[in-house]
C-alpha beads as a LAMMPS data file, in Angstrom:
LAMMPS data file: protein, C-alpha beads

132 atoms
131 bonds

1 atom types
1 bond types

-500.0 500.0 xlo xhi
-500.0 500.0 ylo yhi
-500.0 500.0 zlo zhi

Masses

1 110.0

Atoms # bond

1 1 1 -302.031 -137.813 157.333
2 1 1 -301.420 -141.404 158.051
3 1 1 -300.157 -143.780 155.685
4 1 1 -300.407 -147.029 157.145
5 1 1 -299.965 -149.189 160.536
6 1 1 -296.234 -148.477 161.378
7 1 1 -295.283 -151.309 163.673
8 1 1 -296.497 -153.572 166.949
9 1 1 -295.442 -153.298 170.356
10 1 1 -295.947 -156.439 172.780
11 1 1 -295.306 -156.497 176.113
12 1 1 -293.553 -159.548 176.971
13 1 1 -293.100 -161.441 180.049
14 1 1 -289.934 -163.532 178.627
15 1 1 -287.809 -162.312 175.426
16 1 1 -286.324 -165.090 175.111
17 1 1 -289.914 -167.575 174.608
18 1 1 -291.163 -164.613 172.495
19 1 1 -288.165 -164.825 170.142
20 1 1 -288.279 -168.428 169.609
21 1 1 -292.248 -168.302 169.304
22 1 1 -292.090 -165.579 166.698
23 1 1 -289.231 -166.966 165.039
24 1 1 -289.292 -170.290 165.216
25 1 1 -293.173 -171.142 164.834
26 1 1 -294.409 -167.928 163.533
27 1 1 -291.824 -167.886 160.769
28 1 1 -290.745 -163.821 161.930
29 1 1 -287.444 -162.682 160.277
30 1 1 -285.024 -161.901 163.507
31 1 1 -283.726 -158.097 162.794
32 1 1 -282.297 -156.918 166.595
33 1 1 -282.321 -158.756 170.022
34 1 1 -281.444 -157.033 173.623
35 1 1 -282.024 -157.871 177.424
36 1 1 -285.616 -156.306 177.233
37 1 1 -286.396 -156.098 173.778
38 1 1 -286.797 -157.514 169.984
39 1 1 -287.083 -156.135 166.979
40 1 1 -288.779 -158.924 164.260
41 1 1 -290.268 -158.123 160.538
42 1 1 -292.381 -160.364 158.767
43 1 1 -293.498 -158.406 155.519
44 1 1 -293.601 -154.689 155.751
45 1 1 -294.904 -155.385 159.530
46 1 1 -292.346 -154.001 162.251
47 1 1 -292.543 -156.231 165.350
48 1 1 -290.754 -155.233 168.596
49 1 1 -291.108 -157.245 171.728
50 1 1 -290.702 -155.260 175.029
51 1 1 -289.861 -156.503 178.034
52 1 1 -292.836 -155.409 180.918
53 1 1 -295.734 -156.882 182.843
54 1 1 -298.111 -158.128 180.813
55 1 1 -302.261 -157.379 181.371
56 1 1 -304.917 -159.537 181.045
57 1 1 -307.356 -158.469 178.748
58 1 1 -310.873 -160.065 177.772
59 1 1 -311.826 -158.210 174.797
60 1 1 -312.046 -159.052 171.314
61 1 1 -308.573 -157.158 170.179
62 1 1 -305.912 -159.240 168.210
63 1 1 -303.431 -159.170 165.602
64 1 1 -304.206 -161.161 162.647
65 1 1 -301.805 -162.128 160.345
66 1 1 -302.591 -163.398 156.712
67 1 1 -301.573 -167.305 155.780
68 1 1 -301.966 -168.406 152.344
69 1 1 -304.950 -171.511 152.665
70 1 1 -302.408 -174.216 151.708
71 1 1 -299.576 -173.487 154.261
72 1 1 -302.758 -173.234 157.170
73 1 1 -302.974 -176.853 157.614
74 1 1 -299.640 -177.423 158.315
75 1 1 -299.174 -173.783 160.359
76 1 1 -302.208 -175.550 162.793
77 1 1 -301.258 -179.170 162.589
78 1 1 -297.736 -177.392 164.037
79 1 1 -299.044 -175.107 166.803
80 1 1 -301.401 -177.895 167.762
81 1 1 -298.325 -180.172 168.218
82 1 1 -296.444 -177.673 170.232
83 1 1 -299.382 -177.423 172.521
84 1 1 -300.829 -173.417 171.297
85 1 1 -303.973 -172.795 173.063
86 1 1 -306.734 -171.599 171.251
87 1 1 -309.190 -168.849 172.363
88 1 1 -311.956 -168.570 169.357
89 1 1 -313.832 -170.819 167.337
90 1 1 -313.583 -169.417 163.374
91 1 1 -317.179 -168.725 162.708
92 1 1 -316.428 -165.959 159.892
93 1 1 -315.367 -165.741 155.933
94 1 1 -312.216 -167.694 155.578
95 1 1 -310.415 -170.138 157.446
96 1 1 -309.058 -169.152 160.913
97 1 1 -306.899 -170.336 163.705
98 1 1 -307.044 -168.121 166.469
99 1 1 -304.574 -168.391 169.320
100 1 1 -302.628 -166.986 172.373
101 1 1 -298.889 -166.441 172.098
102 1 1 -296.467 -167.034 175.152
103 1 1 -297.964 -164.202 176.893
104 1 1 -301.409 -164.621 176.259
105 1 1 -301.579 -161.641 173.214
106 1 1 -304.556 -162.766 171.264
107 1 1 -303.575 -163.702 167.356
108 1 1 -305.081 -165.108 164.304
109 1 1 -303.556 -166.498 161.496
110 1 1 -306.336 -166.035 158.271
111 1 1 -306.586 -167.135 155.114
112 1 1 -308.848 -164.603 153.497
113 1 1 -308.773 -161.274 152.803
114 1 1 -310.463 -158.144 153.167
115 1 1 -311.950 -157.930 149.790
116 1 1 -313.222 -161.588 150.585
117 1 1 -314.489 -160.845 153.601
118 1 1 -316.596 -157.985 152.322
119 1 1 -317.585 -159.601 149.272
120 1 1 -319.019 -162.272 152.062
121 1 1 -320.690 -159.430 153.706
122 1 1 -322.570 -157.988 150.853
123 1 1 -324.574 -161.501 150.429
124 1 1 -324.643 -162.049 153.895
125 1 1 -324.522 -158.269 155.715
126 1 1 -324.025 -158.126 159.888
127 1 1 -326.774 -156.454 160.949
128 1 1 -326.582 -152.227 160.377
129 1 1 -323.849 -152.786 158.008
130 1 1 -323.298 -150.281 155.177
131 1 1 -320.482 -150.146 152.469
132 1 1 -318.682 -147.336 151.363

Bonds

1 1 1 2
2 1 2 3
3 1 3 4
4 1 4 5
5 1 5 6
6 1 6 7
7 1 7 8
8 1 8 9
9 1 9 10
10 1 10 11
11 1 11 12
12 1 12 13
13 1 13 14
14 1 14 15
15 1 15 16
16 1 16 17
17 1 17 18
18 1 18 19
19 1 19 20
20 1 20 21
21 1 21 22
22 1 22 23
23 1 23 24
24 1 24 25
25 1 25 26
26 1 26 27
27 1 27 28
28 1 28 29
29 1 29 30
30 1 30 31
31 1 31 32
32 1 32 33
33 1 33 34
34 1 34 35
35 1 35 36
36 1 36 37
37 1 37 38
38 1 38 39
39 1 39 40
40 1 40 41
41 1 41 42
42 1 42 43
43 1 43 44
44 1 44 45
45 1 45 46
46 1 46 47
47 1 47 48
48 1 48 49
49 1 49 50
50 1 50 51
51 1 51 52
52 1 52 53
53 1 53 54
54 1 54 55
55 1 55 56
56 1 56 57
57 1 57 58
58 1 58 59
59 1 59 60
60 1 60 61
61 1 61 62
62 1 62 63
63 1 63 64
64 1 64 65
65 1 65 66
66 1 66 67
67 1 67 68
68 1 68 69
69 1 69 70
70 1 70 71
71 1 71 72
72 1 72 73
73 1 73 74
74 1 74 75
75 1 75 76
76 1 76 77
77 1 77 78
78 1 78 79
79 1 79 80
80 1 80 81
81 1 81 82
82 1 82 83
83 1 83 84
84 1 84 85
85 1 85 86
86 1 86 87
87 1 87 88
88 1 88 89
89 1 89 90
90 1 90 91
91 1 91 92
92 1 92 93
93 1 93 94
94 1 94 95
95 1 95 96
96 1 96 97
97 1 97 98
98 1 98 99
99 1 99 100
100 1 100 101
101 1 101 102
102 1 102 103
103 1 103 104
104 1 104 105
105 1 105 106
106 1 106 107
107 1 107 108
108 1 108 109
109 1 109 110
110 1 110 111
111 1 111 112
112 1 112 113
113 1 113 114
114 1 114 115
115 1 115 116
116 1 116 117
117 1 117 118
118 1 118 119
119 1 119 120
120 1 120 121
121 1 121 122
122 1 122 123
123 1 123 124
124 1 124 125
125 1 125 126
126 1 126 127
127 1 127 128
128 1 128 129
129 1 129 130
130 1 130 131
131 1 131 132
């Protein structure tokens, strides 16, 4: 049975812009670097960055990771700065910035939870929703 997500794999376009992106803005602990790869932690979350042609995609699939509320201002007021491009509006529970790394991988940084978010949901339920 499974146990929990194991790790990401991005393709990248440019290792090098990944690692400092991760790294350097992100705040990613740098575990292995080669020509066409990365291997990053942040957590118990295993991030490699692979080297390959990236494909556009226009669906709703991202990566969130969790930011505590205070460090969130500053985390935006930085990416901002640095020029990040957003791709989504926050409309849910808890604050949100949702945004495109080098290669255009969709990512959120969130402030919330998933207890929060369903303890949102049972006062205000999407429509069908049931809990378990």
């Amino acid at each position: 049975m499974l146990t929990g997500l194991n790790h990401l794999t991005l393709a990248v376009s440019d290792v090098a812009r990944s690692w400092e992106f991760y790294t350097e803005l992100l705040g990613f602990e740098p575990k292995a670097k080669w020509n066409t790869g990365a291997y990053l932690s942040l957590g118990e979350l295993w991030l490699c960055l692979s080297l390959d042609t990236v494909g556009e995609k226009t669906d709703y699939t991202h990566y969130a990771f969790t930011v505590s509320p205070d460090a969130l201002t500053t985390l935006v007021e930085q990416m901002r700065l640095k020029g990040v491009e957003e791709w989504k509006i926050n409309k849910s529970e808890g604050e949100s910035l949702y945004f495109f790394d080098p290669d255009g991988h969709k990512l959120e940084v969130h402030a919330g939870s998933l207890e929060s978010r369903l303890n949102y949901c049972r006062l205000y339920p999407y429509p069908g929703m049931e809990f378990y």
